[in-house]
Short mmCIF file of the C-alpha atoms (twelve columns), coordinates in Angstrom:
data_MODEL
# 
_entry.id   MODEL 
# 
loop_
_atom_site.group_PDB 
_atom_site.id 
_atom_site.type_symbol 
_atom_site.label_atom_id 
_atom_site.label_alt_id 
_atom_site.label_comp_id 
_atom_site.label_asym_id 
_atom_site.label_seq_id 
_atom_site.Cartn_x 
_atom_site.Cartn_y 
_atom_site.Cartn_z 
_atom_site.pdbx_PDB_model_num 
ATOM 1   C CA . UNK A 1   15.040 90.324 -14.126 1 
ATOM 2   C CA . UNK A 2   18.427 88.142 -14.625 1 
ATOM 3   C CA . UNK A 3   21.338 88.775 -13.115 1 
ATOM 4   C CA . UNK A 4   24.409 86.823 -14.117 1 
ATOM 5   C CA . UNK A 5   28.061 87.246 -12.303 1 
ATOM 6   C CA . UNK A 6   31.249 86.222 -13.414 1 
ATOM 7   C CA . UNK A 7   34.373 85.264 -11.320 1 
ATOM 8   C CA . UNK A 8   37.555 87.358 -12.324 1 
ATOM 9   C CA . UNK A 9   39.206 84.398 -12.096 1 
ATOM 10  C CA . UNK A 10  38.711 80.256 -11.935 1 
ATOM 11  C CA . UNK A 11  37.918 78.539 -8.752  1 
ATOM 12  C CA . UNK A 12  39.303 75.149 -8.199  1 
ATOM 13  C CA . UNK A 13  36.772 72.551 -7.248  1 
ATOM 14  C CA . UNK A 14  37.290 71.360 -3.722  1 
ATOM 15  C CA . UNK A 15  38.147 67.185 -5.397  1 
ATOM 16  C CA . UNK A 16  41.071 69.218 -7.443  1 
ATOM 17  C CA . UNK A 17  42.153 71.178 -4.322  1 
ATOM 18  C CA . UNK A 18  42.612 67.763 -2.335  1 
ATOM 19  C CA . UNK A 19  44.290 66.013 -5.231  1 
ATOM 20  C CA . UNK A 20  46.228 68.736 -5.816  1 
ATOM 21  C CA . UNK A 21  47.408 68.540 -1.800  1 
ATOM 22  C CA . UNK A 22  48.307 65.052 -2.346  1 
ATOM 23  C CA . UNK A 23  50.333 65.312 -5.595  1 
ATOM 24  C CA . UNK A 24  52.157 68.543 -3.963  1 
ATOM 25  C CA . UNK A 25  55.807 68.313 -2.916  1 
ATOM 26  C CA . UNK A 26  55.444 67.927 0.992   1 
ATOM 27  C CA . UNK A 27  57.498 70.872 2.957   1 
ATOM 28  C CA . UNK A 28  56.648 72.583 6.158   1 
ATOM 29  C CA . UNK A 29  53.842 74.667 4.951   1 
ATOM 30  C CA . UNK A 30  51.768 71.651 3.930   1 
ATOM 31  C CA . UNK A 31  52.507 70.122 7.160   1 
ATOM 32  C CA . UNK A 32  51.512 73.510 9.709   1 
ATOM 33  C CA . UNK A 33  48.718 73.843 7.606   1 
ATOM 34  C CA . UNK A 34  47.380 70.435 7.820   1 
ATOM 35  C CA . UNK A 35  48.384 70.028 11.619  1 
ATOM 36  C CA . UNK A 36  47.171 73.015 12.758  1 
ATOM 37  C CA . UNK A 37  43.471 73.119 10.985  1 
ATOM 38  C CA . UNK A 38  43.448 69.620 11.991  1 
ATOM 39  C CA . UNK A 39  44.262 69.889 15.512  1 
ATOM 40  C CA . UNK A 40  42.689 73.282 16.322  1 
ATOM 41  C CA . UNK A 41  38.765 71.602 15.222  1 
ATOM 42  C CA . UNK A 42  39.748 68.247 17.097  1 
ATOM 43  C CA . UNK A 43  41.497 70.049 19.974  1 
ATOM 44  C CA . UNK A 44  38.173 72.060 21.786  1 
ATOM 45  C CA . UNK A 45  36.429 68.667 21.060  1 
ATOM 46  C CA . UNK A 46  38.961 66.603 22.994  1 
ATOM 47  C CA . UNK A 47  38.983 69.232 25.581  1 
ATOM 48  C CA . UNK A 48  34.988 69.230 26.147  1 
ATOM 49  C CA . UNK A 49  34.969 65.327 26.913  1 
ATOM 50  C CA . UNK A 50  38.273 65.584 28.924  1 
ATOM 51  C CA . UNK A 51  36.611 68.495 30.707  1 
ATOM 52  C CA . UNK A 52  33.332 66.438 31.221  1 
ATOM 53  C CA . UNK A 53  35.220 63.058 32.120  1 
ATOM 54  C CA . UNK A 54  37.196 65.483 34.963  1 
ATOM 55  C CA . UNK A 55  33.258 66.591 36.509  1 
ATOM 56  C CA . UNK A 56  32.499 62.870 36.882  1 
ATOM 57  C CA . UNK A 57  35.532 61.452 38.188  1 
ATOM 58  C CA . UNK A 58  36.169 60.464 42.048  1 
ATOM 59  C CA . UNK A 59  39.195 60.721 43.002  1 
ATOM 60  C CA . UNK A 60  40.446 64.547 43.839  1 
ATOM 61  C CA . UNK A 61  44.162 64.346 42.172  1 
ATOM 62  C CA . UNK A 62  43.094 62.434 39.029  1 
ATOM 63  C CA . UNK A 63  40.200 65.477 38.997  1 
ATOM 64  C CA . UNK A 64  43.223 68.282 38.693  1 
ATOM 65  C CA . UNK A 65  45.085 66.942 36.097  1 
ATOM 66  C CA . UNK A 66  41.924 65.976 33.981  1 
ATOM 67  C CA . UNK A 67  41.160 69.270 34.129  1 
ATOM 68  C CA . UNK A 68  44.301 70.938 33.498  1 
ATOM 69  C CA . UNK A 69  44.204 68.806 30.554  1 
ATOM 70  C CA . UNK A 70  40.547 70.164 29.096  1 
ATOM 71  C CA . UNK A 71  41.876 73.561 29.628  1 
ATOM 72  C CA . UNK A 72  45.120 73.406 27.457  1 
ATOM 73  C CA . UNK A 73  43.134 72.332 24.972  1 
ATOM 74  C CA . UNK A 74  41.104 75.145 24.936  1 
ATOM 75  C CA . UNK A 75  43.445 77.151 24.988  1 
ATOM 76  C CA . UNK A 76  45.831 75.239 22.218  1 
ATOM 77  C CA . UNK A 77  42.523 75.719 20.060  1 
ATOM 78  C CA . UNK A 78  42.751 79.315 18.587  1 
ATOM 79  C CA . UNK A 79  46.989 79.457 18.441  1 
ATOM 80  C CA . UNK A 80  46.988 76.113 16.218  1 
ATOM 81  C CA . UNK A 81  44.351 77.489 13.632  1 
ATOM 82  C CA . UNK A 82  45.806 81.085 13.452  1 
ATOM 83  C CA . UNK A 83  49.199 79.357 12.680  1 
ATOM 84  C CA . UNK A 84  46.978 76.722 9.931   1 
ATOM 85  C CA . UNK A 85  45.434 79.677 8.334   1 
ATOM 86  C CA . UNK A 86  48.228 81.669 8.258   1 
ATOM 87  C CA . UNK A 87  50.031 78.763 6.252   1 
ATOM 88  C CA . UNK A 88  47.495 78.537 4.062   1 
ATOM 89  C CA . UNK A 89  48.305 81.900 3.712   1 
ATOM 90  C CA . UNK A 90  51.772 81.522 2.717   1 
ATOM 91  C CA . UNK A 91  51.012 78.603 0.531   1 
ATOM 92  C CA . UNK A 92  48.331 81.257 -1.481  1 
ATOM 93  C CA . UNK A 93  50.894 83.720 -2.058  1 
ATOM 94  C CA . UNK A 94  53.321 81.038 -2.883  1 
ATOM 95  C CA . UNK A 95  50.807 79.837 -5.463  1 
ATOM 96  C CA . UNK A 96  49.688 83.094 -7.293  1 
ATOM 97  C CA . UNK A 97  53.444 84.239 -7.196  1 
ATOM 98  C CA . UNK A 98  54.443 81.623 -9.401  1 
ATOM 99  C CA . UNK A 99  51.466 81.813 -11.331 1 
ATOM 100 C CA . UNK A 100 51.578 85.489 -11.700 1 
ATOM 101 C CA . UNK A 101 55.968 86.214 -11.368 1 
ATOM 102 C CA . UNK A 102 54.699 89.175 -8.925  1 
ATOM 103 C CA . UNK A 103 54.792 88.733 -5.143  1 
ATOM 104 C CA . UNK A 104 51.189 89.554 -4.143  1 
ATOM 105 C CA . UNK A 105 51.231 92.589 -0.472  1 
ATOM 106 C CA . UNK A 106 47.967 92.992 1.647   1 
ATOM 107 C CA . UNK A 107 48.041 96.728 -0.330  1 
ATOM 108 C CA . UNK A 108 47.630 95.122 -3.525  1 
ATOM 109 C CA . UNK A 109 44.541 93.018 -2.209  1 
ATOM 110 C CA . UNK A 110 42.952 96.606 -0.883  1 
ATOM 111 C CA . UNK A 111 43.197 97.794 -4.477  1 
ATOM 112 C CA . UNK A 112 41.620 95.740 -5.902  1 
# 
């Protein structure tokens, strides 16, 4: 038996999403979207080998800030990609509004 599927409606491919990011007009939402995605997957990364350089190293006060530095990271992780997504978000609804002249509500997406 063959099943086919359709998509409602067209999904960008992700080379047109990218160029389309780079021909875009550059204003805050681009930029918190971009900055935090990008620093909340390089953050936890740059706080593992901090964390790991702070178990290794000698002296006792370079130990405390090393390590106070690993944490923040961690921490800094989840609030920079809430605020990325939620810019990407904003950029979505941004996107279909113009597209479709209606602003697009959370109740609408339930609807549907």
């Amino acid at each position: 038996m063959v099943t086919t599927h359709t998509l409602r409606q067209e999904v960008a491919a992700p080379h047109s999403v990218i160029r389309e990011l780079i021909r875009g007009t550059l204003n805050w939402k681009n930029g918190a979207a971009a900055f935090g995605l990008g620093a909340g997957f390089i953050a936890p990364i740059v706080g593992s080998i901090v964390t790991v350089i702070s178990w290794f190293r000698d002296p006792m006060w370079h130990h405390i800030f090393l390590h106070q530095a690993g944490t923040t990271l961690f921490v800094l992780t989840l609030p920079l990609l809430i605020i990325g997504a939620h810019c990407l978000d904003l950029l979505d609804n941004e996107k279909k509004q113009a597209i479709g002249g209606e602003k697009v509500n959370d109740d609408d997406r339930e609807k549907n």
